[in-house]
C-alpha positions, 0 to 999 in steps of 0.5 A: 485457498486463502488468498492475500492480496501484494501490493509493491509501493514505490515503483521508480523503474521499468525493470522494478516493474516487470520484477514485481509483476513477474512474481505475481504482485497484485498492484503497484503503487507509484508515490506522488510524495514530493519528499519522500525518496520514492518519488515519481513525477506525474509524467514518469508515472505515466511512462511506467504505467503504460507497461502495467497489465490488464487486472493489476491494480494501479495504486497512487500515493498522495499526501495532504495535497491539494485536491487540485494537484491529485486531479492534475496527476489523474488527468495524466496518470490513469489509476485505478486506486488511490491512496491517502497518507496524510490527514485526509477526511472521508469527505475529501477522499471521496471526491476524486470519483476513484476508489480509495484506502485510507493510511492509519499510523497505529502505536499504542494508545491510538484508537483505531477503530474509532479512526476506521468509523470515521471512514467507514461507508463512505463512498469509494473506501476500499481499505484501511491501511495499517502503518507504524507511526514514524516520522514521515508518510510511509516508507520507514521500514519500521514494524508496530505491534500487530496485536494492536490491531481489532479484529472488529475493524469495519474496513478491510485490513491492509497491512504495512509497516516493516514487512520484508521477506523475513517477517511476512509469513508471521505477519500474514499468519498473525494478522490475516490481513486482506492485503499487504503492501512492502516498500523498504522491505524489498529494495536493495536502495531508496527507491530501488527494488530488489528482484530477488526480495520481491520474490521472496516476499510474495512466496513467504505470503502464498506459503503462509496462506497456504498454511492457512488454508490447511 
């Protein structure tokens, strides 16, 4: 059977943890964006963290910091996966010695399989996450046009952007990503995540890749 791959971002709490984990989620991401209303310090993260088990997948998020800031969060966060949001090279996401996806703000008129080229191969990429361009990183609740994206790109497709449990089956079934990632779509506030939506949201994914699979 086909399987996509659920990410929930913008964990801030024990019990968002252990709903998203309970429902099947197959990584968690933790948001190291000073800005955005998702954040998390290094030493919660690492509070959180603990509580994670075994084959579910470790995520942070960062955007334009200093290398040195993202090492800072690694000697006290153990991920397993990072994320750039930001503007962000190849050479400069492979430095860290983790595998990494790669965040691409899609509108029309955006080439992006030129963008995904320019990260394709290089060491530790792992993804190409899709995203609508808003104002800000991520986080905006805001849907692109999906038929924008190639069906050649080099990199595995992560889609994000909008999704909640409404949209999801036709997301999963028009785009047939790898992975998807929700944050928005799934709080009942800023930062807050809803344990009902979380649910809804990874069963609208597995019925669509059940239908696929037919």
């Amino acid at each position: 059977m086909t399987r996509t791959r659920i990410k929930i971002c913008g964990i801030t709490r024990e019990q968002d943890l252990a709903a998203a984990i309970a429902a099947g989620a197959d990584a968690l991401g933790f948001v190291f964006y000073a800005r955005s209303p998702r954040y998390v310090t290094p030493e919660r993260a690492a509070q959180l963290v603990v509580h994670v088990p075994a084959f579910v997948t470790r995520v942070g998020l960062f955007v334009n910091e200093p290398a040195e800031t993202v090492r800072a969060v690694l000697d006290q966060v153990p991920l397993d996966l990072l994320q750039f949001h930001g503007d962000e090279d190849a050479a400069y996401c492979s430095r860290f010695g983790r595998p990494w996806i790669k965040a691409a703000r899609v509108k029309a008129g955006f080439d992006l399989l030129e963008y995904a080229s320019a990260f394709a191969g290089a060491p530790g990429i792992s993804g190409l996450l899709l995203d609508a361009d808003v104002e800000g990183y991520g986080g905006g609740g805001k849907t692109f046009e999906w038929s924008l994206i190639p069906r050649n790109l080099p990199l595995p497709v992560i889609l994000s952007g909008g999704l909640h449990p409404g949209n999801i089956a036709a997301a999963v079934r028009a785009v047939r990503p790898w992975a998807v990632d929700v944050s928005s779509g799934v709080e009942a506030a800023h930062g807050i995540k809803d344990a009902q939506k979380i649910t809804e949201f990874i069963a609208g994914v597995r019925d669509a890749d059940a239908g696929l699979s037919l």
